[in-house]
MIVO-8208 format. One record per residue (C-alpha): x, y, z. Coordinates in steps of 0.001 Angstrom, whole numbers, plus 500000, padded with zeros to 6 digits. Layout:
<rs>
(r (X; Y; Z))
...
</rs>
This chain:
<rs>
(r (189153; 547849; 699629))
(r (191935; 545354; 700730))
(r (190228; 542475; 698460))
(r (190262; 544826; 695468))
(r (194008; 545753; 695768))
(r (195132; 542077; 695950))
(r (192943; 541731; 692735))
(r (194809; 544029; 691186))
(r (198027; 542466; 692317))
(r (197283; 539041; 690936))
(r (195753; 540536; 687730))
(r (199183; 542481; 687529))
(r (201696; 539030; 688318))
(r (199603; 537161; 685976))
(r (199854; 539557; 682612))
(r (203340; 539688; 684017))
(r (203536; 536339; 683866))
(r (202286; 536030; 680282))
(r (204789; 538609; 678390))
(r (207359; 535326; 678482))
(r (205264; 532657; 676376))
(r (202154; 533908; 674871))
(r (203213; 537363; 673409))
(r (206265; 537724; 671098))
(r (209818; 536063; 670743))
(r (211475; 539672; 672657))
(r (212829; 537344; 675426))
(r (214616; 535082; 672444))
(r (215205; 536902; 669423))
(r (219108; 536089; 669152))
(r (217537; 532538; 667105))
(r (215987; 534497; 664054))
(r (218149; 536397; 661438))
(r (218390; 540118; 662436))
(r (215948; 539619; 664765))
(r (212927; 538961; 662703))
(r (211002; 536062; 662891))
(r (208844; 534982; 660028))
(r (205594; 536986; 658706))
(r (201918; 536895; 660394))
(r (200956; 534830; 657482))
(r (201985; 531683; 659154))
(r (200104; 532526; 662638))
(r (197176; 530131; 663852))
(r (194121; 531270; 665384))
(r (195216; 529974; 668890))
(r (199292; 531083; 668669))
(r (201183; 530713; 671786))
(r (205150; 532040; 671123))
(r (207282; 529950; 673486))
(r (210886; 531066; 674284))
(r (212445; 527355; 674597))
(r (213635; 527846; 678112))
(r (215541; 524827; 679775))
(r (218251; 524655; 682846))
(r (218746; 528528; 683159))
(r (219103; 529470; 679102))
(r (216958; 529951; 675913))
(r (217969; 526938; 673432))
(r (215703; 528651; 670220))
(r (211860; 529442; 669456))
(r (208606; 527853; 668741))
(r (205479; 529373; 667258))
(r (203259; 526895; 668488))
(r (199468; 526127; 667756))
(r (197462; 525535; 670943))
(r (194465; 524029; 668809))
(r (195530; 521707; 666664))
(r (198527; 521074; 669418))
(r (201377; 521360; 667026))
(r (204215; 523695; 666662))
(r (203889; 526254; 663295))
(r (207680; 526196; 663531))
(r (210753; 525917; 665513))
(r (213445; 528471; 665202))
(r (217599; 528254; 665894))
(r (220883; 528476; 664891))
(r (222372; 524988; 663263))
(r (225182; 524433; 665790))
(r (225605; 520516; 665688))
(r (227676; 518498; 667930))
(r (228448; 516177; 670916))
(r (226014; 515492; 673674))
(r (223662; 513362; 675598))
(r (220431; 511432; 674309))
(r (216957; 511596; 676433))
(r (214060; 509234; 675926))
(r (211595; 511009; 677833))
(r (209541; 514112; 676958))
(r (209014; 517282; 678800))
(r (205768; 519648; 677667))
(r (205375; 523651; 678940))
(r (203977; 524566; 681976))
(r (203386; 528219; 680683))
(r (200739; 527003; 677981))
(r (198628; 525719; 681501))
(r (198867; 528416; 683455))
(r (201081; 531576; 682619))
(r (201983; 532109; 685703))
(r (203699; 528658; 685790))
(r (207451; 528423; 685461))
(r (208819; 528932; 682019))
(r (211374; 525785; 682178))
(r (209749; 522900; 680559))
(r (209466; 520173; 683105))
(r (208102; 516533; 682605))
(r (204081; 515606; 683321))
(r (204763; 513732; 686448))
(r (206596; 516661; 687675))
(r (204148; 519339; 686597))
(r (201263; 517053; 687957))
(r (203310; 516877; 691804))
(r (204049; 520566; 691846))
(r (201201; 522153; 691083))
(r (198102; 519537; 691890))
(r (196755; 519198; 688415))
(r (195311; 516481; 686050))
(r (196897; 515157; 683240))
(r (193752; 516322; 681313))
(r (194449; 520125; 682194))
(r (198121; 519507; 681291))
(r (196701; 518810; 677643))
(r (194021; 521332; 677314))
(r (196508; 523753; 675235))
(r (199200; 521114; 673831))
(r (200307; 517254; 673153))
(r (200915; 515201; 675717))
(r (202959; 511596; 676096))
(r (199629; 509432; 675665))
(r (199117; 511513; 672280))
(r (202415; 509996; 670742))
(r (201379; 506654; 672405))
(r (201236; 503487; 669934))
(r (201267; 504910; 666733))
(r (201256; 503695; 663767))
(r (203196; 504990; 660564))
(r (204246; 507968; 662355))
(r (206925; 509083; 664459))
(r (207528; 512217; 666755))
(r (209314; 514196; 664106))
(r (211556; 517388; 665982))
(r (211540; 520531; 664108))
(r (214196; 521862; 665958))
(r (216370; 518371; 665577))
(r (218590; 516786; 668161))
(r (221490; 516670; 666113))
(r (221513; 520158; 665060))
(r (222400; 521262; 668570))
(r (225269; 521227; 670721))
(r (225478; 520099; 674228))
(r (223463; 518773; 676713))
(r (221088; 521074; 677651))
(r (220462; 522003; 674606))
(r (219893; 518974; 673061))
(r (218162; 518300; 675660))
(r (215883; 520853; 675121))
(r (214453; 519382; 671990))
(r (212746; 516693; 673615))
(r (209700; 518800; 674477))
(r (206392; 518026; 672761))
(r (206013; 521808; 671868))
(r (208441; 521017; 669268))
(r (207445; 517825; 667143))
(r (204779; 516605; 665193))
(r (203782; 513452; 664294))
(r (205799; 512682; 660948))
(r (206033; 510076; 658611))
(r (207918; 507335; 659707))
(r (209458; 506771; 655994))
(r (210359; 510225; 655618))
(r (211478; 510577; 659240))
(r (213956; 507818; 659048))
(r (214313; 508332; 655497))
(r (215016; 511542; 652535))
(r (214105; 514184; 655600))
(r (216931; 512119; 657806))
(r (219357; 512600; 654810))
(r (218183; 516518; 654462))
(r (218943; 516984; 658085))
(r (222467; 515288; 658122))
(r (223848; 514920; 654582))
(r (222054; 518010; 653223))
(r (222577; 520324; 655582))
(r (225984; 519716; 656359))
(r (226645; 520126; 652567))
(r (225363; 523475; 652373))
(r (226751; 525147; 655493))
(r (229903; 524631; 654666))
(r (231618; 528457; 655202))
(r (228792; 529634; 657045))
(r (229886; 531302; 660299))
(r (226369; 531156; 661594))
(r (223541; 529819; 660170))
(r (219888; 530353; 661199))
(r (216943; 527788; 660482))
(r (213220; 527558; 660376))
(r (211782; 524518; 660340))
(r (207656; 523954; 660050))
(r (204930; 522134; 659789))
(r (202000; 522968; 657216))
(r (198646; 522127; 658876))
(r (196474; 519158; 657555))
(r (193284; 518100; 657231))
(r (193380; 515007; 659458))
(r (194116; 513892; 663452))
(r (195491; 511771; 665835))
(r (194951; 510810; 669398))
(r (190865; 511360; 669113))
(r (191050; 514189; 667152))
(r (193960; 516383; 669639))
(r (196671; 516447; 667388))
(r (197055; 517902; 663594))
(r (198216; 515408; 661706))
(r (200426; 518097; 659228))
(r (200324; 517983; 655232))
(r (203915; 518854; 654784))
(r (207337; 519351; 656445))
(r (209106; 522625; 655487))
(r (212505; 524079; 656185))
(r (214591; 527190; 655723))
(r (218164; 528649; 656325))
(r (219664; 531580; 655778))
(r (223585; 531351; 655799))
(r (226076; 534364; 657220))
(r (229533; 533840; 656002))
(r (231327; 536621; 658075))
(r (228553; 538988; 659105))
(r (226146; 539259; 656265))
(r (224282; 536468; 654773))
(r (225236; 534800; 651753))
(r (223308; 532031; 650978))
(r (219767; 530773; 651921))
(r (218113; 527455; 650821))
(r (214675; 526107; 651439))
(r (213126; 521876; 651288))
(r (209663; 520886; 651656))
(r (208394; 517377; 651809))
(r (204847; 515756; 651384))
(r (203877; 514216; 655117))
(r (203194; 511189; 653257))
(r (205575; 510470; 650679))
(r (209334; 509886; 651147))
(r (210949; 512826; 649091))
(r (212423; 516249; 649502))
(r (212326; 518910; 647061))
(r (215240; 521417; 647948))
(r (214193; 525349; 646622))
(r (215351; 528316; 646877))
(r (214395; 530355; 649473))
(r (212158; 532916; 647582))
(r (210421; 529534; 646077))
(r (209726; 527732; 649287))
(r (207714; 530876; 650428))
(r (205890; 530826; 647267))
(r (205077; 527134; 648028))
(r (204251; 527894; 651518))
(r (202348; 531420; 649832))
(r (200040; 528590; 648210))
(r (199468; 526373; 650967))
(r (198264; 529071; 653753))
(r (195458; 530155; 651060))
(r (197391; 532453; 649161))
(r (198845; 534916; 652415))
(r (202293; 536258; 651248))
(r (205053; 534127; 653465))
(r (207799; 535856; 654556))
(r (210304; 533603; 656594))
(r (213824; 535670; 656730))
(r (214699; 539050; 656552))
(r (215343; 540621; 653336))
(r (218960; 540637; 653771))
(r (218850; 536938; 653223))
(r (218973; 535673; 649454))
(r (216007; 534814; 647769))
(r (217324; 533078; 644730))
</rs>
């Protein structure tokens, strides 16, 4: 009788333990527009919904894909400004074990703490080797360094659940000049602005087959100038080519609409402009 009840406890602590990563964004909705995150259309077979969780605080979302071990998308608010570089990468202990902390840590720590193999570390997501000598292709961020504020928060970005290996051309080159010159040309009035930036899955890997190499590079934002929005814009780029297209909103989810097999993409809420 004893033995079943602590069964029961430790089947209770670990669905407890799940409701933070693996369930819905309700522990982080403040980084979507009215809090409402993008459609189903855009959700893998093997989602895992990760509450970016660093040094106390939530620094924005991730839908990621624990198959092809690539985030679907990273969500937050464009808030750029002053803080700290880090040139080492953290992954999520929650997507090994739920009832692991929800702070991303770094593999050596993870490996220390809780007396497991770098192998089970990648079972559900990238790891360091996975990024490891490659060639053409960078770790592209979907929820960029420079578009946060602060240490911690920039620091946040530099988890694996949030980048994908990207062009090195377009990284360094027309989705660079999006992300800076682009972006800071279009919120200019906006109060708050919320982003969504993806990755459309391809048909090709890295690292022996782990990671998704993606097709395309997407992003959205839907601008408030006092407390409604105003504005929204969308830009999509080819994974291989050096070019953005900029869209309106209501035609990048008719591009995306295409590319996930004809599911109807909804990214914002409808209070955000389509056209």
């Amino acid at each position: 009788m004893l033995g079943l009840l602590l069964l029961q406890v430790l089947a209770s602590c670990l669905w407890l333990g799940q409701s933070e990563v693996v369930d819905s964004f309700d522990s982080c909705p403040q980084f979507f527009y009215a809090a409402i995150p993008p459609n189903d259309a855009l959700n893998p077979n093997s989602p895992a919904w990760i509450c970016q969780h660093f040094n106390h605080s939530y620094h924005y979302a991730t839908l990621y894909d624990k198959e092809k071990r690539i985030p679907v998308y990273s969500a937050y608010k464009y808030e750029p400004g002053s803080g700290t570089r880090r040139d080492f990468w953290f992954v999520e202990p929650q997507l090994i074990n739920p009832g692991y902390s929800k702070d991303m840590a770094t593999e050596t720590y993870i490996e220390n703490n809780y007396h497991i193999t770098l192998q089970q570390i990648g079972q559900n997501q990238a790891v360091t080797q996975d990024y490891q000598n490659l060639q053409g292709l960078d770790r592209g961020q979907l929820c960029p360094f420079d578009h946060q504020s602060g240490d911690n928060s920039k620091m946040a970005t530099f988890t694996l659940t949030n980048i994908v290996p990207q062009n090195s051309i377009l990284h360094g080159g027309a989705w660079k000049e999006y992300e800076y010159k682009t972006m800071g040309q279009n919120t200019q009035g906006c109060k708050t602005t919320y982003v969504i930036t993806g990755a459309v899955p391809g048909n090709t890997y890295i690292s022996n087959n782990r990671v998704n190499l993606p097709s395309h590079i997407w992003s959205a934002a839907c601008c408030l100038g006092a407390e409604e929005p105003t504005k929204a814009w969308g830009a999509i780029a080819e994974n291989d080519m050096n070019e953005v297209t900029v869209y309106s909103l209501r035609e990048l989810e008719e591009k995306l609409s295409k590319l996930y097999s004809g599911k109807t993409v909804t990214l914002f809420d409808d209070d955000c402009p389509r056209d």
